[in-house]
N, C-alpha and C positions, 0 to 999 in steps of 0.2 A: 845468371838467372837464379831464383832465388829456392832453394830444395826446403823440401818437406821431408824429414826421415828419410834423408841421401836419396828424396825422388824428384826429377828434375822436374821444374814445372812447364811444359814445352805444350804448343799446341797439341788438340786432340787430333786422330786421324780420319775419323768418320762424319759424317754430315747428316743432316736430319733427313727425311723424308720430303722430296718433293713438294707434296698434298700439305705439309706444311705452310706451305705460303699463302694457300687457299683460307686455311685453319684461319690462320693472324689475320687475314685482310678481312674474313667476317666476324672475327672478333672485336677487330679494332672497329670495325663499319659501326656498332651496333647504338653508337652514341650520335656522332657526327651526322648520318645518314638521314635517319627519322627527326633529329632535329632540323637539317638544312630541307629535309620536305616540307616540315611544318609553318618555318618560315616562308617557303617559298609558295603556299599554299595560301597561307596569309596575305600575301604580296602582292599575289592575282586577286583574290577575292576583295579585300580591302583598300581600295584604289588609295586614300585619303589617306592612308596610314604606310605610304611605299617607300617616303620618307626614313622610316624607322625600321620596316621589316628588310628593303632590300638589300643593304649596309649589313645588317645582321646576319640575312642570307649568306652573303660574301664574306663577311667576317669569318662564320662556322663552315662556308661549302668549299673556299679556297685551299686554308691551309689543312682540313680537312681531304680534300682529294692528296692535296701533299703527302700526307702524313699513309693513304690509302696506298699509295704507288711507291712509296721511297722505302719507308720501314719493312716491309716482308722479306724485298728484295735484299737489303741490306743483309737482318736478321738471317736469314737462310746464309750470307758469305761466311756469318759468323758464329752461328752454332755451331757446334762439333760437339766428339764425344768419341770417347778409346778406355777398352779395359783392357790390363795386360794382366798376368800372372801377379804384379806386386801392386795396383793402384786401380783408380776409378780417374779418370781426365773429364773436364767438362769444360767448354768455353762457351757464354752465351750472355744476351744483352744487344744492342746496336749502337746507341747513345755510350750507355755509361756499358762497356763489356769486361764481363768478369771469366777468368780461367782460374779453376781450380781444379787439384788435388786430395783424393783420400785413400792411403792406404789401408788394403784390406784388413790393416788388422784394427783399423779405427773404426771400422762399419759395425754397425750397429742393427740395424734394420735394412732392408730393401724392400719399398712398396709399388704398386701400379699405381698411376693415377690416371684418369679418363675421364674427364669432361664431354657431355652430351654434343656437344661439335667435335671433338674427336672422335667420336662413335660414330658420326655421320661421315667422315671421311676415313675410318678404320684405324685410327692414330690411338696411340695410346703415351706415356709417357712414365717414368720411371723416378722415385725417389729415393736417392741413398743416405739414409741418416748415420752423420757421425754425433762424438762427445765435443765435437767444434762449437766453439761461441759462434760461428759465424753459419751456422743452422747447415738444413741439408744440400746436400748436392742434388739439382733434376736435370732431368735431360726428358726435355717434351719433344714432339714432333716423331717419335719412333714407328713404323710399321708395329700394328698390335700385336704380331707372331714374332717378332723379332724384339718386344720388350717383355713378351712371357720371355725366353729363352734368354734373355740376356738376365732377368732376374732371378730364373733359375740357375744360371751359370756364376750369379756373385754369390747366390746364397751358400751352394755348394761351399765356394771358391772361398767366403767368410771361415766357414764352419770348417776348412780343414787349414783355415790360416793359425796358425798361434797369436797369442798374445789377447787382452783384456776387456779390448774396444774403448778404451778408457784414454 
């Protein structure tokens, strides 16, 4: 497996937050959903024109429901997230899934982030910027008390690491 600063890159050990899966399925909904009404709205209403709307319908409601059922599920196998003494671990994605690594002495920053549908579900999520071309590390889907404490515990955890961030 392939090390970053003698840290091995291995899965993380933690998992998001349940209320996750809720989160993604009305996120993703937010397209598909109101469109396949609108066609399907149209479809009823415009008898003359069902030719065009009901195809369409099923074009966007089919793999739309797909994509509503398959992806959170997925996603939630494959989130994680682990901090130890020497790194930051993240694994997330469900298509194309990326794991990575940043040792604490490459962080740079730790921020919260929270999106008004993690607010409704108490979710909050976490950003740890390094000096990486390949941008920051997040781990979304966290209990809101458990990504203060977890961003209080890198910041500390930075601050008495040595080295440059660089």
């Amino acid at each position: 497996m392939p090390q970053s600063d003698g840290l091995l890159l291995r899965p993380p050990r933690h998992r998001v937050e349940r209320r996750a899966i809720v989160w993604w399925v009305l996120r993703a909904a937010l397209i598909p959903v109101p469109t396949a009404l609108v066609l399907g709205v149209l479809d009823l209403l415009i008898p003359p024109a069902r030719f065009v709307f009901g195809p369409l319908f099923l074009a966007v409601a089919l793999p739309g429901l797909c994509y509503l059922i398959v992806m959170p599920l997925w996603r939630y196998r494959v989130h994680r997230w682990e901090t130890t003494d020497q790194a930051v671990y993240t694994a997330s994605g469900w298509l194309w899934q990326r794991r990575r690594v940043a040792p604490l002495s490459r962080i740079q920053t730790v921020d919260t982030v929270r999106g008004p549908l993690e607010q409704l579900f108490g979710l909050s999520g976490i950003k740890v910027t390094t000096a990486s071309a390949a941008g920051a590390l997040t781990i979304r889907g966290l209990d809101r008390g458990r990504a203060a404490e977890l961003v209080e515990q890198l910041t500390s955890a930075t601050q008495a690491t040595p080295g440059d961030a660089t």
